[in-house]
C-alpha positions in Angstrom: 0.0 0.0 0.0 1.8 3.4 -0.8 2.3 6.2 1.6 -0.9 8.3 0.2 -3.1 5.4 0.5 -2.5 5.0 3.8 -2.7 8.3 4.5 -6.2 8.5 3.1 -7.6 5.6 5.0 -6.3 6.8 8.2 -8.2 10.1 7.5 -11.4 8.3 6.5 -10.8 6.9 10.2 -10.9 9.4 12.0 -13.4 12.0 9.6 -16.3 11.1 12.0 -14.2 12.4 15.1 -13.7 16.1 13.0 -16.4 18.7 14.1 -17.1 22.3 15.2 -18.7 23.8 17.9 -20.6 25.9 14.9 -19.6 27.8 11.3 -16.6 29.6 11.8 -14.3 31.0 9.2 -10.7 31.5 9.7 -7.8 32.9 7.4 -4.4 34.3 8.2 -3.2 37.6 6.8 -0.2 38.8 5.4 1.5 35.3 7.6 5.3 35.3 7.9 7.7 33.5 10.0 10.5 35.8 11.5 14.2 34.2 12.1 16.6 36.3 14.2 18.6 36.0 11.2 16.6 37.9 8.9 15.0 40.8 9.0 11.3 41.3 8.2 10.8 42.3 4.8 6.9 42.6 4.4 7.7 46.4 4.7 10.4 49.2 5.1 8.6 50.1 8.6 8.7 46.6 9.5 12.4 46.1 8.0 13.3 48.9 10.0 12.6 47.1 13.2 15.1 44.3 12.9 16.8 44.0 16.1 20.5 44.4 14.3 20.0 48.0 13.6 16.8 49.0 15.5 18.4 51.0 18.5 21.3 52.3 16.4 21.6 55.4 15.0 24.1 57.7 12.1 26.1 56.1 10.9 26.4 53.0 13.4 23.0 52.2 11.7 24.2 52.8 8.1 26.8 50.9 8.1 24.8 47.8 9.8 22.7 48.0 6.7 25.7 47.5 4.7 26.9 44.7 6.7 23.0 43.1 6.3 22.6 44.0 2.9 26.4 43.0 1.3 26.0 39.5 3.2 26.3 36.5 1.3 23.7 35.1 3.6 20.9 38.1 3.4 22.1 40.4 0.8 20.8 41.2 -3.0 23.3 41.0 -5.8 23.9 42.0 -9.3 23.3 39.5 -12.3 24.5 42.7 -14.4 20.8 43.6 -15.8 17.7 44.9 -14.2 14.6 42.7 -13.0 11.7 44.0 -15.3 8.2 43.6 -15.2 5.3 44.5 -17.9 5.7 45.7 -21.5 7.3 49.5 -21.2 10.4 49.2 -22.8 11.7 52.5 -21.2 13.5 51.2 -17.9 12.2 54.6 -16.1 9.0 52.4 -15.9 9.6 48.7 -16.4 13.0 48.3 -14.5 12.0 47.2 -11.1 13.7 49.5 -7.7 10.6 48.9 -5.4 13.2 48.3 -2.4 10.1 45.4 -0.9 10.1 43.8 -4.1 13.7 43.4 -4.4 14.5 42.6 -0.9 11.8 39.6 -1.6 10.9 38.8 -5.2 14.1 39.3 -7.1 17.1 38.3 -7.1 18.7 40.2 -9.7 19.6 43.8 -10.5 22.2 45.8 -11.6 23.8 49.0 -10.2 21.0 51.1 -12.1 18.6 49.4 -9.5 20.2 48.4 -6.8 21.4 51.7 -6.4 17.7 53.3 -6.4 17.0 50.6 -4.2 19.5 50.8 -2.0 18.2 55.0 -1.7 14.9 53.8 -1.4 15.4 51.7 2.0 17.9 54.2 3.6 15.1 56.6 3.2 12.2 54.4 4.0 13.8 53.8 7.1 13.7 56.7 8.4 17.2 57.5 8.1 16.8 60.8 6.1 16.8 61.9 2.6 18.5 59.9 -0.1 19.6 60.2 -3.7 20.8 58.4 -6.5 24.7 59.0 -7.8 25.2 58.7 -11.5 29.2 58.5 -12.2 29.1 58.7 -16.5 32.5 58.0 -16.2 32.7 54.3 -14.4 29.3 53.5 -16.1 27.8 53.5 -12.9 25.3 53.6 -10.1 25.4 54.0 -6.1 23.8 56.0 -3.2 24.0 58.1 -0.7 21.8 58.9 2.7 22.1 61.8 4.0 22.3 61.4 8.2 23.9 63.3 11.1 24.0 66.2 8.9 26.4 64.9 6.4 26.0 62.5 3.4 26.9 59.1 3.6 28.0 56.9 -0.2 26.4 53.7 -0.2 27.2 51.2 -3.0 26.0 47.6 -3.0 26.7 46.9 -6.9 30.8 46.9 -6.1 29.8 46.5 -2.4 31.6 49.5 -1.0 31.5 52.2 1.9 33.9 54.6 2.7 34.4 53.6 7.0 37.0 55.3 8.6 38.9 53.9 11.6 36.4 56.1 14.1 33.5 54.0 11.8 32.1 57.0 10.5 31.2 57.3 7.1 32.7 59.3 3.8 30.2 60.8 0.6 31.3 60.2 -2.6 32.4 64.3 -2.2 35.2 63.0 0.3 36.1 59.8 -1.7 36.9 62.1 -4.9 39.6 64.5 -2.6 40.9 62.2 0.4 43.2 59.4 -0.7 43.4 58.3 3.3 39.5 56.6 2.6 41.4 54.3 -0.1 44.0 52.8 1.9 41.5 50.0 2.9 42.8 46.9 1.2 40.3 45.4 -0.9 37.6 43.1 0.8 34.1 41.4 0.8 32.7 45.0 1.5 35.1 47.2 0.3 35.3 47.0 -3.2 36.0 42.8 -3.7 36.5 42.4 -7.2 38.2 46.0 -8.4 41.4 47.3 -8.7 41.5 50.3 -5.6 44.0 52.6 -7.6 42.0 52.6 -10.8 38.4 53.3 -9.1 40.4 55.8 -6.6 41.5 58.0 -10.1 38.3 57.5 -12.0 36.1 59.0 -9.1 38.9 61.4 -8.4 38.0 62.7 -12.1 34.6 62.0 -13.2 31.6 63.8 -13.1 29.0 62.9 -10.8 24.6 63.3 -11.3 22.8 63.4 -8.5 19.1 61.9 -9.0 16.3 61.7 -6.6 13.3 59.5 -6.4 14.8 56.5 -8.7 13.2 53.7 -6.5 9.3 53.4 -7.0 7.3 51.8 -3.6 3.9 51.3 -1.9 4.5 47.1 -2.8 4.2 45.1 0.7 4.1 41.3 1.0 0.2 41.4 1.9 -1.5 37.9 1.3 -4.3 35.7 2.7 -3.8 32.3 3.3 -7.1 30.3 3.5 -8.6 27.5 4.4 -7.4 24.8 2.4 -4.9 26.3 1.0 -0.6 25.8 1.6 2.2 28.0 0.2 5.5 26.3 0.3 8.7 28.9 -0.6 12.5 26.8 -1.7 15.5 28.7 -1.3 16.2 26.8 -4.5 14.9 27.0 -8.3 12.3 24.4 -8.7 12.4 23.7 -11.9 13.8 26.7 -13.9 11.0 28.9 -13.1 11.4 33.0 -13.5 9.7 36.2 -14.3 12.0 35.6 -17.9 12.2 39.5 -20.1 13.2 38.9 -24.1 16.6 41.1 -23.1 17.5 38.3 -20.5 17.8 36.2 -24.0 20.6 38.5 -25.3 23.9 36.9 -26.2 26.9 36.8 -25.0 25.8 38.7 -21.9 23.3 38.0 -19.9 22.1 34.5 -21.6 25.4 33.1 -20.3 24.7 34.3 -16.7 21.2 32.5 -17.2 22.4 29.3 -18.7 24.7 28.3 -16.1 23.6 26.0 -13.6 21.1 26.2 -12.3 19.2 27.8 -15.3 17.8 30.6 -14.4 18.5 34.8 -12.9 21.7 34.4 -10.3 24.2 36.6 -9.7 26.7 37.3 -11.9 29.6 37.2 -8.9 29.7 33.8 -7.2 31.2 35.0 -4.4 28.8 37.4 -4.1 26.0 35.1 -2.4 25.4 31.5 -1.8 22.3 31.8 -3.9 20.7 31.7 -6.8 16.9 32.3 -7.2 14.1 30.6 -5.4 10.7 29.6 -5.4 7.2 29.6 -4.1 4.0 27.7 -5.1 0.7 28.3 -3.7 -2.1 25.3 -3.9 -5.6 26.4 -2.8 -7.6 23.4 -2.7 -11.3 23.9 -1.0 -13.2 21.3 0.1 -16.3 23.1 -1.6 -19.0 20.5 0.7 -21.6 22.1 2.7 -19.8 19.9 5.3 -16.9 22.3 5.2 -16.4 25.7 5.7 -13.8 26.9 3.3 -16.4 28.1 0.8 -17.2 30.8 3.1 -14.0 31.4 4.4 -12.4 31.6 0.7 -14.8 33.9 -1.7 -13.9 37.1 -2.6 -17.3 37.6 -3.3 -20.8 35.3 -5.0 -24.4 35.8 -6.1 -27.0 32.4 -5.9 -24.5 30.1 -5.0 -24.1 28.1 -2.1 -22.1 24.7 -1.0 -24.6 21.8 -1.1 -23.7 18.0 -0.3 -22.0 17.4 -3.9 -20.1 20.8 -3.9 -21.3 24.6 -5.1 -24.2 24.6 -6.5 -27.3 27.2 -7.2 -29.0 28.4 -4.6 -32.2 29.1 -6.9 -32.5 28.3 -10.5 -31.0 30.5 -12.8 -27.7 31.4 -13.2 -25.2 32.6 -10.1 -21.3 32.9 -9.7 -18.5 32.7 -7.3 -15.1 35.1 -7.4 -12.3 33.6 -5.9 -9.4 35.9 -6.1 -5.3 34.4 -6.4 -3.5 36.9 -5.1 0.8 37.1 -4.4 3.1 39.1 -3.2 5.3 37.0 -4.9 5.2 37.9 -8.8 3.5 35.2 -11.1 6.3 32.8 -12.7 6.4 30.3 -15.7 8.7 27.0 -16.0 10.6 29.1 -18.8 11.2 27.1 -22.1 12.9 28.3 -24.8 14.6 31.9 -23.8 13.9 33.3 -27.4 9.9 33.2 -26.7 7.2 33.0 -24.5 4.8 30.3 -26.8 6.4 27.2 -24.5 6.0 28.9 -21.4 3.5 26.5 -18.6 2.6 26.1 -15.6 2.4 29.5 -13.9 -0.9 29.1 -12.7 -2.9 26.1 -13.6 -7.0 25.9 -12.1 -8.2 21.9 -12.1 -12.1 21.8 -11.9 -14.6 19.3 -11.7 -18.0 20.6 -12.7 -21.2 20.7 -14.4 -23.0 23.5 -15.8 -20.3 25.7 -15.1 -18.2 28.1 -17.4 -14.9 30.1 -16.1 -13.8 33.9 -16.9 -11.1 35.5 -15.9 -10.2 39.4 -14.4 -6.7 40.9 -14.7 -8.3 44.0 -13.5 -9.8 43.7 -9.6 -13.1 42.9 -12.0 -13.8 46.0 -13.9 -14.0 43.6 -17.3 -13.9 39.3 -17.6 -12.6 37.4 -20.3 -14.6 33.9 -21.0 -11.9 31.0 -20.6 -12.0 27.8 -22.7 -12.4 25.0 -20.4 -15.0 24.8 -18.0 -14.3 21.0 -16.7 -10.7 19.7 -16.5 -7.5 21.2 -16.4 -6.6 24.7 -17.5 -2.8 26.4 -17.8 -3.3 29.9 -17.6 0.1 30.8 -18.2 -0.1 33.1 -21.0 -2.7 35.5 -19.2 -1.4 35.8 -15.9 2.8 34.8 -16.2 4.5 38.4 -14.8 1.0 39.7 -12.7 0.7 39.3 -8.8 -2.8 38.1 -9.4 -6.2 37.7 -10.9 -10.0 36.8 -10.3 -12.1 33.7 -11.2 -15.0 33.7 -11.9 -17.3 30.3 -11.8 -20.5 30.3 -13.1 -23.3 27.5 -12.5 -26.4 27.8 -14.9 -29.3 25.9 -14.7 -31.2 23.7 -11.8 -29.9 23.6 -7.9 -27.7 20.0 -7.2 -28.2 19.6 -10.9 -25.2 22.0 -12.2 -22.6 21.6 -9.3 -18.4 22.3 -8.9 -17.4 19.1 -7.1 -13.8 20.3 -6.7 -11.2 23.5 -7.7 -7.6 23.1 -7.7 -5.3 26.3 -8.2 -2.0 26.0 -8.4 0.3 29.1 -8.8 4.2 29.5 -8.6 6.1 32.4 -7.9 9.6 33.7 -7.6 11.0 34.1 -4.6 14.5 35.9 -3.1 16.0 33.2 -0.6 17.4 35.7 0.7 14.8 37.0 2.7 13.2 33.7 3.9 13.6 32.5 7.4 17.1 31.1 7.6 18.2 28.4 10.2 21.8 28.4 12.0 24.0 25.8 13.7 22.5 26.3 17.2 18.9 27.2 18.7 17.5 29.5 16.3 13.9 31.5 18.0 11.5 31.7 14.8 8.3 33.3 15.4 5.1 33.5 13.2 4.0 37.2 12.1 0.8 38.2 10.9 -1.1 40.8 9.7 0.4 44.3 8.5 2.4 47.1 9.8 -0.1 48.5 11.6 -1.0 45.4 13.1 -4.2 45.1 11.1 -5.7 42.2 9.6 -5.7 43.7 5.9 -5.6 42.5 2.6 -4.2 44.7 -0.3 -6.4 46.0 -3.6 -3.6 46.9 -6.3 -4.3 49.5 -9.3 -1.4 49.8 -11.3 -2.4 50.4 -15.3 0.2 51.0 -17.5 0.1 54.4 -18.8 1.5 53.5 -22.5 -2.1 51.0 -22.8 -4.8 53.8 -23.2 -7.5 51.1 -22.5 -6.4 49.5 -19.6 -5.0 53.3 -18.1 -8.3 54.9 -18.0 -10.3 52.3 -16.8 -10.1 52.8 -13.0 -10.6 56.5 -13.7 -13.7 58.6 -12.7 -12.1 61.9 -13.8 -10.1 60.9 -17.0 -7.2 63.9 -18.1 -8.1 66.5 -20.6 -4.4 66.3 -22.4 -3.1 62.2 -22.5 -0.9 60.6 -25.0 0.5 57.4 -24.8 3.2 58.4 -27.2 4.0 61.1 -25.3 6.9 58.8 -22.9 8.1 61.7 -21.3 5.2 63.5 -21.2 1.7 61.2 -21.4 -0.6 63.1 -18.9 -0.5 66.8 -18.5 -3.2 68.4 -16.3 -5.3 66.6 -13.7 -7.0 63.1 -13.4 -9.0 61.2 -10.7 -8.9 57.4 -10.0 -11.2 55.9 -8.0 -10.5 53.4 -5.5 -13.6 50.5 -4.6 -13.2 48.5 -1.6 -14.0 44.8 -2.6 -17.9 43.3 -1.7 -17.4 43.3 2.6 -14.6 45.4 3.0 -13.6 49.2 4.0 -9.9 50.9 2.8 -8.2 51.6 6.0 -5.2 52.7 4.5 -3.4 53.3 1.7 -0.3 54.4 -1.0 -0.4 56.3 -3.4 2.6 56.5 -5.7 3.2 58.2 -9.6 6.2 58.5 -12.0 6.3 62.0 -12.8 8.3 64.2 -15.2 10.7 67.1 -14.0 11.0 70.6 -14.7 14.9 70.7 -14.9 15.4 74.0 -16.3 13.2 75.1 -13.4 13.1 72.5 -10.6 11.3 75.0 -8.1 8.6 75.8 -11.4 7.6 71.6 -10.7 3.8 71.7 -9.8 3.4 67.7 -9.7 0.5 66.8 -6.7 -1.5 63.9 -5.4 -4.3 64.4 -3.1 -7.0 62.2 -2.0 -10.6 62.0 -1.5 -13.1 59.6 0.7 -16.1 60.5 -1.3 -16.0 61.5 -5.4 -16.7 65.8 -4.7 -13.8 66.1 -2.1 -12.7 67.8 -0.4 -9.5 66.6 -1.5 -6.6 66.4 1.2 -2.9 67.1 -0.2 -0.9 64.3 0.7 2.2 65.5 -2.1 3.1 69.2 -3.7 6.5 68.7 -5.5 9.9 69.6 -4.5 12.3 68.9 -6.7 16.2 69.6 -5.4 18.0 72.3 -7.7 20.6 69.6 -8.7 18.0 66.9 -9.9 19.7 65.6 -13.0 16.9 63.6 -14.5 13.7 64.4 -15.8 11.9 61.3 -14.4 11.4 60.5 -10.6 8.9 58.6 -8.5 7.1 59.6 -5.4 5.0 57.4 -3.0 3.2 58.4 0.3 1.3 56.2 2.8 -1.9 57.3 4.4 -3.8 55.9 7.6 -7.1 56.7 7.4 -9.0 58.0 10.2 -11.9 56.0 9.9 -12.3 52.6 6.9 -14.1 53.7 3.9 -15.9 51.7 1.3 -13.7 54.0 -1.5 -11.3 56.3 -2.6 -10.1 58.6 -4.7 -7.0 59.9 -5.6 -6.2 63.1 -7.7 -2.8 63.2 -9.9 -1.6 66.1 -10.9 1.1 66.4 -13.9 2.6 69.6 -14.2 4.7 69.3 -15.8 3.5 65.5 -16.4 2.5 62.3 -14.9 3.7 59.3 -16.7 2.3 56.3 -14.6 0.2 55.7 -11.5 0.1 53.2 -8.7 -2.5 52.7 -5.9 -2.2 49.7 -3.0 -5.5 50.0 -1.0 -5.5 47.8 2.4 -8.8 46.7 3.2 -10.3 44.9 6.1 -13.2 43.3 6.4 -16.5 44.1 7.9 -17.1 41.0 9.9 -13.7 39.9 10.9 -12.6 36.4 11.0 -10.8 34.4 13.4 -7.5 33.8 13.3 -6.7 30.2 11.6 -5.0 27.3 13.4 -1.5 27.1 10.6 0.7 23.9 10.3 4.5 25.4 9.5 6.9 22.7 7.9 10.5 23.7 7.8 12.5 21.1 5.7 16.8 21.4 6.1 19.9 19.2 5.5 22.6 18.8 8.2 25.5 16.9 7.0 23.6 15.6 3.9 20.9 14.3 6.4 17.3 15.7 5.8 15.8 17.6 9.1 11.9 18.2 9.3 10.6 20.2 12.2 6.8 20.6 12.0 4.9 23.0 14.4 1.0 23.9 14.9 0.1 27.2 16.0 -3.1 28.5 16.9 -2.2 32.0 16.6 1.3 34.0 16.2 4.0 32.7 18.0 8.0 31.9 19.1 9.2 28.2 18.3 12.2 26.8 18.5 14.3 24.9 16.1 18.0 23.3 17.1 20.3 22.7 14.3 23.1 20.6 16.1 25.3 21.6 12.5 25.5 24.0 10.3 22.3 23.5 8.1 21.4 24.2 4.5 17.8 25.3 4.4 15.2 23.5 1.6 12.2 24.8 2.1 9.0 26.2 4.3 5.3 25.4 4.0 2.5 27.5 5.9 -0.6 25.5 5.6 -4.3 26.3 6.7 -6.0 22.6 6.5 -9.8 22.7 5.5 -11.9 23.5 8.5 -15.3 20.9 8.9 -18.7 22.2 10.2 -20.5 20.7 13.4 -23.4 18.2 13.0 -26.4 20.0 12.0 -24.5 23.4 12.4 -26.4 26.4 10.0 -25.3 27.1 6.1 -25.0 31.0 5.3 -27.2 30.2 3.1 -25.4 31.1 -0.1 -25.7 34.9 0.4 -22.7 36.4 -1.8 -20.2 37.6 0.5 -21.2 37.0 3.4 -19.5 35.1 5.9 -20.8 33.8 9.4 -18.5 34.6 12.1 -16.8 31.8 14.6 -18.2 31.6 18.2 -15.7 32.8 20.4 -13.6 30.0 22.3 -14.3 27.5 19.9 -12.2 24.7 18.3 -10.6 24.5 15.3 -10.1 20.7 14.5 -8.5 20.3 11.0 -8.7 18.8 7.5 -5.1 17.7 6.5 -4.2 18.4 2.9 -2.3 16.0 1.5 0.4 17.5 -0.9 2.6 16.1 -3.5 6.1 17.1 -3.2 6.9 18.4 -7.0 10.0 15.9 -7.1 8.8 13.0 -5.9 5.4 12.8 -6.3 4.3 11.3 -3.0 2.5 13.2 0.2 5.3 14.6 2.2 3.4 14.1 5.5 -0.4 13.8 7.0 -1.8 16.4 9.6 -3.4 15.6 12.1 -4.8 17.3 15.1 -5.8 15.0 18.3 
């Protein structure tokens, strides 16, 4: 008998001992474990925290940063080309330097990004203004923060700061003049791989551009986990799996990068890191039973549907749907084929359904317009739509006669890319994890995204009440002059409690102070609208493109928003991250962690169940190499005779306080082997 067999006997054994007190609902949000080796990166506020650097100060602080960031344990590194996401081909808008999304998504950059992003964190942190250096005549990219009333260079391309014996810290200003900053011999943060006397002469004589706000923001690691669903992250590729851009392809440089082993973004320094690129895959498997819960727990929103004994079925006759929204912090990855295209691309997100009388459709736009899908029954690889997004909704649709046209089961499985960098590490010794959730404010959120490209007139002016008087896609530099208004719905049972709100703008450089650029915002569509940015571009901005994002808490949730952009001179793109909770709150879910490690080529599994956020313990007796972690929220099963909502859309009965949680286990295939890697179960 194999290993799942028994495993799904021995749950039909104990099935009649599973039951609830009543209908409860439960869901984890934005869940992360914590190591005391990492920092937590599911913001800048909450990166900022991380007990290294959280008392320090000046350039103490800085320099800890550094130390954390230039690590070959916890750093980001150069493959020599920038991450890039969507179809703008300028890299002012499709080269990614969202500091959140490089500390945790990708693992490659170059010093174009890295040193917006490394800008962007010194000043998220709260460590003071920032700026971009441009050096025309080294070809590159670094940063300073300015702190204790000085300014600080900051370079994690070459890995390099200027530390002097007293550990205070040089600008690139002192570098060019004071050859007693280069008598540092060369080492893993002090310029490793280039020769002192060389870079010490070039600075010495080249130009240097100063650029300010080169990293874009507002992107935080905001996710639910649900019942019946597990999210398992590898600090290694999984099968050659990346968000893959046609200049990646290019030969000799980077394709070579790329083709080594393993295939796939790395960096282009070995020494650099002991990584490469990792991955994630979320499975969301419901049990969609009136016997279980998870159909209430899961929806993003429904009309005539409710679970019945054989799965979701209509309420009434007619026609009804369910939403279920995939959403990732993570971006959306293909196993990559052939580097020259996209056509053999699979496997990003696949949906498995067994149904009848049901159809699918598909949103890549928080619902605003559908797309019909081809299959209705059977397996569906909806790579090509949704490969490079952070997620979509689907939509199922029943038609016809109640416990006639039913969806027995949905499957959705969705990879990701993943930094290993930034995942929970383990060390030789007794290492304190600890289970996070919900966001920076300690609310139980979860994040709406509107981020249209501003080069697709379509898809730009569709979350727009108040559409701009002068816009022209053609226009790069230039596309919106004048105002606009976008509005901002809360999804079906929530309220916005807070918000960013970030734009790429275009500078007046022959008269910075002339820049009239704005955002404001709105909580009903006549105002009044409250300034929350009037520009103020520095007299020695050197670039006429820069990004600005601010982050509002709201005094009171609202059911929507709206945020006015202002390009004066212009406004090139726009992005909105709206974090809603919900009206009826649900209990925290029961979550099964699985950390999986080597020590001395021996595999280590340490499981744990917590009821709520936590500290655990893990000893590694030597030094480990880490595989993989799995969060997992098992299906949750109703009591005997316990009360069905119903099958009213979007709502979701709330549990009974002080009741039990007795759990589902999902059984999951390990993508190598095939076989279940382990059975839950909860006495």
């Amino acid at each position: 008998m194999n290993p799942l067999t028994q495993s799904l006997n021995l749950l039909t054994k104990l099935f009649p001992l599973i039951c609830l007190l009543g209908p409860a609902q439960a869901a984890l949000y934005s869940p992360r474990v914590v190591s005391p080796h990492n920092a937590d990166t599911y913001s800048l506020k909450t990166f900022a925290q991380f007990e290294r650097w959280r008392v320090l100060s000046g350039d103490a602080k800085v320099f800890e940063v550094f130390e954390y960031l230039a690590d070959r344990h916890t750093g980001v590194y150069p493959m020599g080309t920038p991450a890039r996401e969507g179809r703008e081909d300028l890299p002012e808008y499709g080269a990614v330097t969202d500091p959140v999304k490089m500390l945790n998504v990708y693992p490659i950059g170059h010093c174009g990004t890295l040193g917006p992003m490394a800008a962007g964190i010194l000043e998220g942190m709260g460590l003071g203004p920032a700026r971009t250096l441009i050096l025309p005549g080294w070809n590159h990219v670094a940063a300073e923060v300015f702190s204790d009333g000085r300014w600080h260079y900051f370079d994690l391309d070459v890995r390099a700061v200027f530390r002097r014996a007293d550990g205070t810290l040089a600008s690139m200003a002192e570098a060019r003049v004071d050859a007693s900053l280069w008598r540092e011999p060369n080492g893993p943060l002090f310029f490793p791989l280039d020769n002192l006397e060389n870079v010490r002469r070039t600075y010495a004589t080249t130009a240097v551009e100063h650029r300010y706000g080169m990293a874009s923001g507002g992107h935080t690691m905001d996710f639910v986990l649900r019942q019946g669903e597990t999210f398992t992250r590898w600090w290694r590729p999984q099968g050659g799996r990346w968000n893959h851009h046609p200049s990646y392809a290019a030969r000799p440089f980077p394709r070579t990068v790329l083709e080594r082993e393993p295939r796939g973004p790395k960096s282009k320094h070995e020494s650099f890191t002991i990584h490469t690129h990792g991955n994630g895959r979320f499975v969301y498997r419901p049990n969609l039973t009136a016997r279980f819960s998870d159909f209430d727990d899961g929806i993003h929103d429904a009309h005539n549907v409710q679970a019945g004994e054989q799965g979701l079925t209509l309420t009434s006759a007619g026609e009804g749907c369910v939403v279920f929204e995939v959403r990732s912090p993570y971006i959306i990855v293909p196993r990559v084929g052939d580097l020259d295209t996209a056509d053999d691309d699979r496997e990003a997100s696949a949906v498995k359904l067994d149904a009848t009388g049901a159809s699918l459709a598909l949103s890549l736009d928080n619902g605003l317009s559908w797309q019909r899908l081809s299959a209705s029954s059977g397996t569906l690889d909806l790579t090509p739509q949704v490969a490079g997004r952070y997620g979509y909704l689907l939509k199922l649709e029943l038609r016809g006669q109640p416990a006639e046209s039913v969806a027995r089961s949905l499957e959705i499985t969705t990879w990701v890319l993943v930094h290993p960098a930034s995942l929970p590490a383990l060390r030789k010794g007794r290492n304190a994890m600890r289970l996070v959730t919900r966001d920076h404010y300690g609310l139980p959120s979860r994040v709406l995204a509107i981020c249209p490209s501003a080069a697709d007139r379509e898809e730009f002016l569709k979350p727009l009440v108040e559409p701009p008087k002068d816009y022209d896609p053609a226009r790069r530099t230039s596309r919106v002059r004048g105002a606009l208004v976008a509005k901002v719905p809360a999804p079906a049972g929530t309220k916005i409690a807070w918000f960013s709100a970030g734009g790429s703008f275009t500078a007046n450089l022959h008269a910075p102070r002339e820049t009239r650029n704005a955002m404001a915002y709105a909580v009903s569509e006549g105002g009044p609208f409250r300034d929350i940015y009037q520009a103020e571009v520095p007299s020695d901005q050197s670039h006429w493109h820069y990004n600005v994002d601010r982050e509002v808490r709201l005094d009171e949730p609202v059911r929507a928003l709206f945020v006015r952009y202002t390009g004066e001179p212009a406004l090139n793109n726009l992005r909105i991250f709206a974090h809603c909770v919900e009206d009826r709150p649900r209990s925290g879910a029961p979550m099964v962690v699985t950390h999986e490690w080597t020590e001395n080529g021996v595999r280590k599994t340490k499981q744990v169940q917590l009821d709520q956020p936590a500290a655990y313990e893990i000893v590694a007796e030597a030094e480990p190499v880490d595989e993989s972690i799995e969060m997992a929220v098992p299906s949750v099963a109703r009591a005997a005779g316990a009360l069905r909502p119903g099958g009213q859309g979007g709502q979701r009965a709330e549990a009974k306080p002080g009741s039990t949680t007795p759990l589902q286990p999902p059984v999951q295939a390990h993508p190598a082997q095939g076989q279940p890697q382990r059975l839950l179960l909860r006495p």
